[in-house]
Structure formats: C-alpha cells, structure tokens
FIPAMAR-913964 format. One line per field, with one value per atom (N, C-alpha, C): residue number from 1; atom name; y, x, z; chain. Coordinates in steps of 0.2 Angstrom, whole numbers. Example, Ala and Ser with C-alpha at 12.3 -4.5 7.8 and 13.67 -1.06 7.14 Angstrom:
k	[1; 1; 1; 2; 2; 2]
a	[N; CA; C; N; CA; C]
v	[-28; -22; -16; -11; -5; 0]
u	[66; 62; 66; 64; 68; 64]
w	[39; 39; 39; 35; 36; 39]
c	[A; A; A; A; A; A]
END
This chain:
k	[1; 1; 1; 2; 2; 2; 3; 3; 3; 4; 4; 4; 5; 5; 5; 6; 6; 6; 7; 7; 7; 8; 8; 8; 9; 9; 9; 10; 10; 10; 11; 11; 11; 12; 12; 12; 13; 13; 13; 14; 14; 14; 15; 15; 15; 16; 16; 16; 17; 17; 17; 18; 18; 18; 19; 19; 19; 20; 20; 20; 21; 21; 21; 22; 22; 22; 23; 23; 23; 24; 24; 24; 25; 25; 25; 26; 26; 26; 27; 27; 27; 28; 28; 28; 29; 29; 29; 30; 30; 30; 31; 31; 31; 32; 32; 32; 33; 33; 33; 34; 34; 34; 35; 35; 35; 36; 36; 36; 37; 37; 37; 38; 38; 38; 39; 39; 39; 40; 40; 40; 41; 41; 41; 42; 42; 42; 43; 43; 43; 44; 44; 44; 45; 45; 45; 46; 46; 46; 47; 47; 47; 48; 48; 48; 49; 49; 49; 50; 50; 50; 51; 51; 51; 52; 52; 52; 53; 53; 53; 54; 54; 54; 55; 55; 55; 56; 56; 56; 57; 57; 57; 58; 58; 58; 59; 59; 59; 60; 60; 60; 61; 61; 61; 62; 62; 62; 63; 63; 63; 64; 64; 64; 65; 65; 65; 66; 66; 66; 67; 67; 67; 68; 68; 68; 69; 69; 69; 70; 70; 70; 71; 71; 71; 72; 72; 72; 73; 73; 73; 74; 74; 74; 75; 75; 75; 76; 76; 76; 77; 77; 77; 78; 78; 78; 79; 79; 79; 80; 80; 80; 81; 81; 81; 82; 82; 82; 83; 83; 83; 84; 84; 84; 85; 85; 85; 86; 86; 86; 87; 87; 87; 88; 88; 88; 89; 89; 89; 90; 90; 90; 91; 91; 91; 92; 92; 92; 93; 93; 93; 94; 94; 94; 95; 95; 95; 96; 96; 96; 97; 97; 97; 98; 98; 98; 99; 99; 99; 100; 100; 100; 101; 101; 101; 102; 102; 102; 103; 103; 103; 104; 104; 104; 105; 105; 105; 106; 106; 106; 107; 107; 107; 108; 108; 108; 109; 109; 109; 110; 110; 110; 111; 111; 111; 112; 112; 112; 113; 113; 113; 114; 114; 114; 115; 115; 115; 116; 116; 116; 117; 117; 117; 118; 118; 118; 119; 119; 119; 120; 120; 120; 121; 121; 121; 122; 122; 122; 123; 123; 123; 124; 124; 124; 125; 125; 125; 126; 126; 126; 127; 127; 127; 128; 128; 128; 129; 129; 129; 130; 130; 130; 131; 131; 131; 132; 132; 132; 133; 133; 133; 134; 134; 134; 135; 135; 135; 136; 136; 136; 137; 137; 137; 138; 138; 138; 139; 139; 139; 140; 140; 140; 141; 141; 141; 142; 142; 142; 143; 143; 143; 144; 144; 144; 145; 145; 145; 146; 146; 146; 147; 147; 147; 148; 148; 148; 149; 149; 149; 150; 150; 150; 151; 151; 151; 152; 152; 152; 153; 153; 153; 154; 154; 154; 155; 155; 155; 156; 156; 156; 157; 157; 157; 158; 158; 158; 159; 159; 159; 160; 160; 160; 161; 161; 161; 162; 162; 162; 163; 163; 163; 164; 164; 164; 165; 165; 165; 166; 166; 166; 167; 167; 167; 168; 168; 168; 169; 169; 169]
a	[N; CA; C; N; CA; C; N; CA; C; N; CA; C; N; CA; C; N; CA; C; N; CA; C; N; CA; C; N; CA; C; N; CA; C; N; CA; C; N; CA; C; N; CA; C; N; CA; C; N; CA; C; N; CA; C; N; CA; C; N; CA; C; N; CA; C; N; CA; C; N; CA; C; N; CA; C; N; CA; C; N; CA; C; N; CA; C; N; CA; C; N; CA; C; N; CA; C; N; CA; C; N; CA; C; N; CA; C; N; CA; C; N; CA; C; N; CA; C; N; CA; C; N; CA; C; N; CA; C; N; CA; C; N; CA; C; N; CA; C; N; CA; C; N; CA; C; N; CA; C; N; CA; C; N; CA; C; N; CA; C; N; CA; C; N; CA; C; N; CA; C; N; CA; C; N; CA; C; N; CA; C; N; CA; C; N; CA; C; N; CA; C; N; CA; C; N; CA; C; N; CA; C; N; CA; C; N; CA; C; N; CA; C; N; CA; C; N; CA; C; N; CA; C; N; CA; C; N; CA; C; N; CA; C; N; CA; C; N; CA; C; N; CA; C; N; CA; C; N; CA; C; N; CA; C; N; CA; C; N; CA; C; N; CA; C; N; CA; C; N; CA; C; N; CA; C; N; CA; C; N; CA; C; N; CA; C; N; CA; C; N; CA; C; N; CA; C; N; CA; C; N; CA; C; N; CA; C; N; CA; C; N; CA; C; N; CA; C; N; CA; C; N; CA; C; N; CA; C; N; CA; C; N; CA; C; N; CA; C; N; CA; C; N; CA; C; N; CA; C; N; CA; C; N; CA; C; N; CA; C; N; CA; C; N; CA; C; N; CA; C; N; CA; C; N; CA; C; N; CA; C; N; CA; C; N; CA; C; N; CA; C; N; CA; C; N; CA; C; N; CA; C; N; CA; C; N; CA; C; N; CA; C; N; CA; C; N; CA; C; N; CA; C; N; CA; C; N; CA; C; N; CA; C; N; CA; C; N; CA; C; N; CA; C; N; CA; C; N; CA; C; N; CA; C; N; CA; C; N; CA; C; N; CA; C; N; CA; C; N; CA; C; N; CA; C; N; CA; C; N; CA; C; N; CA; C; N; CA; C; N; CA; C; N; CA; C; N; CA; C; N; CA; C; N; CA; C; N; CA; C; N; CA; C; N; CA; C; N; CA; C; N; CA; C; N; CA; C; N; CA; C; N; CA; C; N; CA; C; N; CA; C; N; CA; C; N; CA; C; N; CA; C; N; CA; C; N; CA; C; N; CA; C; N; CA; C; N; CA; C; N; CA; C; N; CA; C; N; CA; C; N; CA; C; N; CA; C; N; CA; C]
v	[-285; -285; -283; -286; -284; -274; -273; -267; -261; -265; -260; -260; -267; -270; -266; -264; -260; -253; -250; -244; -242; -247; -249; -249; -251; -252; -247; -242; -235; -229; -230; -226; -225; -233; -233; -231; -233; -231; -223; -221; -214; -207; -212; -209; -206; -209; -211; -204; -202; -196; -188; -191; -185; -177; -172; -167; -161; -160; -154; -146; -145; -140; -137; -131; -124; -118; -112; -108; -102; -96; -89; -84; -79; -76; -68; -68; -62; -56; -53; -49; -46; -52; -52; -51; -54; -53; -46; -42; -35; -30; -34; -29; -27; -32; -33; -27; -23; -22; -13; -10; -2; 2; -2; 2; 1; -5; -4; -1; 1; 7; 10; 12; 19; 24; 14; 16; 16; 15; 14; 22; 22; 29; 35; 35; 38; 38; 33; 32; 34; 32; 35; 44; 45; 53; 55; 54; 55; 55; 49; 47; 52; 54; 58; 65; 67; 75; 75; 71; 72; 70; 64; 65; 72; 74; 82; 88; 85; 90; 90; 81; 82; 85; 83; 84; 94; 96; 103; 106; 103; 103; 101; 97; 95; 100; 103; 107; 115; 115; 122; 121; 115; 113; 112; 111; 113; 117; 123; 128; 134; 133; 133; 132; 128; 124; 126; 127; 130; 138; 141; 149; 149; 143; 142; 142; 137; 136; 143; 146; 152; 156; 158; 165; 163; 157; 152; 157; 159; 162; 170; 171; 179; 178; 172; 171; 170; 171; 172; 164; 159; 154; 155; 159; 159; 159; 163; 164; 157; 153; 145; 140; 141; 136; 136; 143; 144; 141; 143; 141; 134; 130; 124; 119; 123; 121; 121; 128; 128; 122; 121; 117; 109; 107; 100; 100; 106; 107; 102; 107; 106; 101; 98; 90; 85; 87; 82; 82; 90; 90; 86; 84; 81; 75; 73; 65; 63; 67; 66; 64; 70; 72; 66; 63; 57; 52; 49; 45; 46; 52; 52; 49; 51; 51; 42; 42; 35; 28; 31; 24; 19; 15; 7; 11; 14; 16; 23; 25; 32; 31; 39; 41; 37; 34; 32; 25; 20; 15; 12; 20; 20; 20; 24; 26; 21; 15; 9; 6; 4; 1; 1; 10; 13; 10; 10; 10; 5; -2; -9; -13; -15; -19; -20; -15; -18; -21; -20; -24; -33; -32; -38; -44; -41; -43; -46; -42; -44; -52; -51; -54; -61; -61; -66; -71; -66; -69; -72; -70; -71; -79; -80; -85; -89; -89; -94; -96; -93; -94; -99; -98; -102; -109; -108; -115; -120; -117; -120; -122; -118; -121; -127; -127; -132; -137; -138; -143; -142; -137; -136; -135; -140; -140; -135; -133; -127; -124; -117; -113; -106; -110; -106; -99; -96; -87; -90; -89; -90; -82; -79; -73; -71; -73; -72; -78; -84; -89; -90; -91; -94; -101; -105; -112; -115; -111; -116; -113; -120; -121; -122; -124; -127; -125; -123; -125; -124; -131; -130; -125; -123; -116; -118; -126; -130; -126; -126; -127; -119; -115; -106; -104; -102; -98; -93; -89; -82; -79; -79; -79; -78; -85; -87; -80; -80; -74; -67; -65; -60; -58; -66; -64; -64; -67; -67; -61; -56; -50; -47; -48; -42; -40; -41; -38; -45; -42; -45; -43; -49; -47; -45]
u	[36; 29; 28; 33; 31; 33; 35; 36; 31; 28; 22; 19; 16; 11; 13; 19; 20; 19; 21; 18; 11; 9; 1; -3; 1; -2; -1; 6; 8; 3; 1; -3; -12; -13; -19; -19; -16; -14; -13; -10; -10; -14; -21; -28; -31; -29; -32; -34; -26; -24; -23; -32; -30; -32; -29; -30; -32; -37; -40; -36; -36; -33; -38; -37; -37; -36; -35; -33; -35; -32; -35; -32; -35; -31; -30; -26; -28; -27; -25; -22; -31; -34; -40; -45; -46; -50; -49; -43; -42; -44; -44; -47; -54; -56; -65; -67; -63; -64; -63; -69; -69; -64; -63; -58; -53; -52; -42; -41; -46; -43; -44; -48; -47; -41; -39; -33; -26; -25; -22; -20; -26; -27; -25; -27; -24; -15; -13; -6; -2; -5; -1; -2; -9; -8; -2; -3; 3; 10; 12; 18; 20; 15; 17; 18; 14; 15; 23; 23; 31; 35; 34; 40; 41; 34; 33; 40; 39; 43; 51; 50; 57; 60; 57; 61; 61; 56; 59; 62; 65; 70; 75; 77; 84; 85; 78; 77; 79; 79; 82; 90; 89; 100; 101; 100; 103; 105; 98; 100; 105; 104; 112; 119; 120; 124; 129; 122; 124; 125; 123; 124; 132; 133; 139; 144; 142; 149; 151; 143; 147; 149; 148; 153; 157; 160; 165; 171; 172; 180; 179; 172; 174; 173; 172; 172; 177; 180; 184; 185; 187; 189; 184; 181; 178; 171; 170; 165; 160; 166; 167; 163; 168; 165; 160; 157; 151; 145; 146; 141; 142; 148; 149; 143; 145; 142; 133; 132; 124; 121; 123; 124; 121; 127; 129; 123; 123; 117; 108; 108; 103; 101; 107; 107; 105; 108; 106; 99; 98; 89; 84; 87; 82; 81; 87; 90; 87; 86; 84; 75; 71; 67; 62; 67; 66; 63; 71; 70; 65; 62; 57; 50; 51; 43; 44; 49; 50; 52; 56; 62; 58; 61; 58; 53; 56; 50; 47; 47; 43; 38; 34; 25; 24; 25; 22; 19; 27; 25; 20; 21; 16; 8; 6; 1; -2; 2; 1; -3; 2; -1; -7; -8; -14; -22; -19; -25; -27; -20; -20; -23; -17; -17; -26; -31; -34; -38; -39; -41; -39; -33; -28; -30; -33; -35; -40; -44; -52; -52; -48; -48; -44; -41; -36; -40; -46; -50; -57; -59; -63; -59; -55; -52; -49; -49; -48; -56; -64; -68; -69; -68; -69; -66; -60; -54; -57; -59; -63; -70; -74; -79; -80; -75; -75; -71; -65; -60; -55; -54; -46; -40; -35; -30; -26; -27; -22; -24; -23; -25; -20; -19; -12; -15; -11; -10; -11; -12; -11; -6; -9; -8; 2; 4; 8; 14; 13; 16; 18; 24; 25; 25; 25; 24; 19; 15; 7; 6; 9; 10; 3; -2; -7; -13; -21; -26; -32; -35; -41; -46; -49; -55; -60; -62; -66; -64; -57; -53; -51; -53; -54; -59; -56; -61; -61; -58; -57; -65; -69; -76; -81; -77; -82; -78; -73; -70; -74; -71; -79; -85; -89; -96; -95; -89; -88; -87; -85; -83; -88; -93; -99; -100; -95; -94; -96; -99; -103; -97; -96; -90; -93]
w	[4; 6; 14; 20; 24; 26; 23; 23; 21; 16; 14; 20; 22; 28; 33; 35; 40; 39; 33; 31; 31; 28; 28; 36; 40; 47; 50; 50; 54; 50; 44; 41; 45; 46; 50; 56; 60; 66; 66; 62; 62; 64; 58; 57; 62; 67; 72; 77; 75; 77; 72; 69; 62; 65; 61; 63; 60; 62; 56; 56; 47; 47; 42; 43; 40; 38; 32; 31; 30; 30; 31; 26; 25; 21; 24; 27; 31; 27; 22; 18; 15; 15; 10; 17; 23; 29; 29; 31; 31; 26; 21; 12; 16; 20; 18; 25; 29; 34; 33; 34; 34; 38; 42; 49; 48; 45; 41; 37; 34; 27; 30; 34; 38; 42; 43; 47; 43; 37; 31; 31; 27; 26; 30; 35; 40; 42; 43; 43; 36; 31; 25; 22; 26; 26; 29; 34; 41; 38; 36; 33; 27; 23; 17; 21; 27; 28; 30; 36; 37; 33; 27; 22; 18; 17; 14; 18; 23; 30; 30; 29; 28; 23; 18; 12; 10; 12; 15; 19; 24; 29; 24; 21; 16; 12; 7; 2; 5; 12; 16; 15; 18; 18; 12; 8; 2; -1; 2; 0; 5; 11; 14; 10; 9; 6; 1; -3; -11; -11; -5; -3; 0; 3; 6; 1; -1; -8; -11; -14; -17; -14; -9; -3; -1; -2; 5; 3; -5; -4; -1; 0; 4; 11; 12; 21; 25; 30; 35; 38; 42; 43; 46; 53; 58; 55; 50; 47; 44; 41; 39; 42; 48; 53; 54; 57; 60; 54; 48; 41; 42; 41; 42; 47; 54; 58; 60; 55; 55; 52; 45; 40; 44; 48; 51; 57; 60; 64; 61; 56; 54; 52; 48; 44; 51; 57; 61; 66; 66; 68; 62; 55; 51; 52; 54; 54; 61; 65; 73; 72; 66; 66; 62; 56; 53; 59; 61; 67; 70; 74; 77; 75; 69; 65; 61; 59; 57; 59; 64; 69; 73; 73; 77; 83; 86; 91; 90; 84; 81; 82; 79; 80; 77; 70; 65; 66; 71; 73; 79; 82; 89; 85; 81; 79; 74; 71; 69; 76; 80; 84; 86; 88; 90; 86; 80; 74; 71; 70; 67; 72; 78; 83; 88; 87; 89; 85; 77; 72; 72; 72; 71; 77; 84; 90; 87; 86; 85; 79; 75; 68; 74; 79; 79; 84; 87; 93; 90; 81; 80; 76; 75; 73; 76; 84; 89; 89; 89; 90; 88; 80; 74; 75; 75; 77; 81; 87; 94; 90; 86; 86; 81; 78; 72; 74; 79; 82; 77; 75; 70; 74; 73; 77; 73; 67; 66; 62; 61; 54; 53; 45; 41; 41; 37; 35; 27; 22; 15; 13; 14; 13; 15; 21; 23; 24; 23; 21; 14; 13; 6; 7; 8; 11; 7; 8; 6; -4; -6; -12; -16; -14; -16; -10; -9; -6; -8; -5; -9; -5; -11; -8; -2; -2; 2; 10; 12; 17; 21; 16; 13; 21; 27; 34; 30; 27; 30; 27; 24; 24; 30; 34; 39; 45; 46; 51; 49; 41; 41; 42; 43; 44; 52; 55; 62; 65; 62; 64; 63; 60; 59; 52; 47; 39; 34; 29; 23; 17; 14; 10; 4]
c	[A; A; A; A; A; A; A; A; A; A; A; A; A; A; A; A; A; A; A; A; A; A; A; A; A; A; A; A; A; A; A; A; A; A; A; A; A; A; A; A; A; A; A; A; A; A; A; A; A; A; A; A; A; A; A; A; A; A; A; A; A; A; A; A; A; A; A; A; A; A; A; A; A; A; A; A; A; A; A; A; A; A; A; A; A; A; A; A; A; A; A; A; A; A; A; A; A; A; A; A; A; A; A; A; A; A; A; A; A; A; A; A; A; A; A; A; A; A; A; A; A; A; A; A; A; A; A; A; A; A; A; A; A; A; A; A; A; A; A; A; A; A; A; A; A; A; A; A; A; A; A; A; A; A; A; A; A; A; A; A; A; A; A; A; A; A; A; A; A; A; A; A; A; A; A; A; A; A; A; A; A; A; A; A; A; A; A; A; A; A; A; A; A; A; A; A; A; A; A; A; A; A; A; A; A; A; A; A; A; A; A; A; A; A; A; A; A; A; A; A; A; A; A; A; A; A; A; A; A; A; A; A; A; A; A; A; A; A; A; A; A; A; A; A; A; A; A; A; A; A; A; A; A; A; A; A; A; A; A; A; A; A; A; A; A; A; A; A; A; A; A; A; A; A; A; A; A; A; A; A; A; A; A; A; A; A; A; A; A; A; A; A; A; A; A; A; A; A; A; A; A; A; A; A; A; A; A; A; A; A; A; A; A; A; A; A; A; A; A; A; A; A; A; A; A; A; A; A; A; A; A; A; A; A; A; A; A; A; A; A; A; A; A; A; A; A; A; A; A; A; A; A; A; A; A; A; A; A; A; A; A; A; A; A; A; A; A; A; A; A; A; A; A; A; A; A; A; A; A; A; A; A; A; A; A; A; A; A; A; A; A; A; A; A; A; A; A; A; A; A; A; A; A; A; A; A; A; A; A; A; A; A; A; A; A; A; A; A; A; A; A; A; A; A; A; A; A; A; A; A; A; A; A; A; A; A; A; A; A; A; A; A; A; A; A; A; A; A; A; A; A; A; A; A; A; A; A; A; A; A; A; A; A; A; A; A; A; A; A; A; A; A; A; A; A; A; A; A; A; A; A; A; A; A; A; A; A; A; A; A; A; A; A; A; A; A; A; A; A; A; A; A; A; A; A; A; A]
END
C-alpha cells in the first residue's frame, strides 16, 4: 500500500510539470505544397535525362567492346592496348560523369538543396511558430518516425502549418 501511495504521489507531483506535445506529418505538409512538386518534378526530369546519358555512354562502350572482341584476333598487341585503353578510358569518363551528376556532392544533390531546402525552412519556421504559439514543448514527424505507434487525430498540426504557410489543403 505504501507503494502505490508513493506512486500515486510521484505521479501527481509530476503533473505538475506536464508537457504538451504534438505531431506533424511532413510527408503530407509537402503533398499539399505546389513548389515541392515543382521542385520534384524538376529534379526527377534532371535525373532521368542524365541517366538517359549515361546509359548511352555504356550503350557506346559496349559497343566498343563487342567491335573489340570481334577483331581482337586481326589486331596487333599494340593495336590491343590502344582499344583496351580507349575502352577503360571511356568506362572511367562515365563513372566520373555519374559521380558528378549523382555523388554526395553532385548537381543533383546541389540542386535539391537549391529547390527543397528553402521549402523545408519555411515548413520548419512555420512549425516553431505554431509550437510557441500553442506552448508545445515538442512536435514529432509522424511521417518519418517509426516510433509513434498510435496518434490521435485531435493532436494532428500539420493542417494548422498549411494554413500557416498560406495553402488550403
């Protein structure tokens, strides 16, 4: 019994110090937002013309390749190399070529930045507003958490960040 009594009393005490929370769905904030599919849209053009590119760049080495193999037995060693080396050349202008358009610090990912990040700002600034204006000591991601196993819709900003950003969902 006194055990409960003391649970029972760290419980009230606790209250005392409650915290409001909150959650967002960002996935669903961004759906509702004409600039991010703008900017979608944009980037997955991009993305698709240079994999177009590449893959006609390989489509060329290949065909190298299989022009190689069948003349290899009238060619000269020095002849060889030199095909070899065009070959190896080329394979590493695509690989260079990739990277540039796709590697951690590539166009693709600068261009995101360009296009997403000041969306992502706005959405993050209209969501500290919101926190502040309500006294929400925190507000989850639904969207990008696997954590949050359960919420109720009552507890659902991401509505209120839309109409906070200027868009009518």
């Amino acid at each position: 019994m006194k055990m409960y009594a003391l649970i029972l009393g760290l419980m009230i005490s606790l209250s005392g110090f409650s915290q409001r929370f909150a959650y967002v769905d960002s996935e669903y904030i961004l759906s509702q937002i004409p600039a991010y599919a703008d900017a979608q849209k944009a980037l997955d053009d991009l993305s698709v013309r240079w994999q177009e590119q590449i893959e006609g760049k390989y489509a060329e080495i290949d065909k190298l390749y299989k022009a190689y193999q069948a003349e290899q037995v009238l060619l000269t060693e020095e002849m060889k190399s030199k095909r070899e080396e065009e070959i190896i050349q080329k394979e590493r202008a695509v690989k260079d070529f990739q990277k540039e358009k796709f590697g951690v610090d590539g166009e693709l990912f600068k261009k995101r930045k360009q296009l997403v990040e000041p969306i992502q700002e706005q959405i993050a600034e209209a969501l500290e507003a919101l926190a502040k204006a309500e006294g929400l000591s925190m507000v989850f991601d639904k969207s990008s958490s696997g954590n949050i196993l359960f919420s109720d819709p009552k507890y659902d900003k991401s509505d209120q960040i839309i109409r906070r950003l200027g868009y009518n969902k």
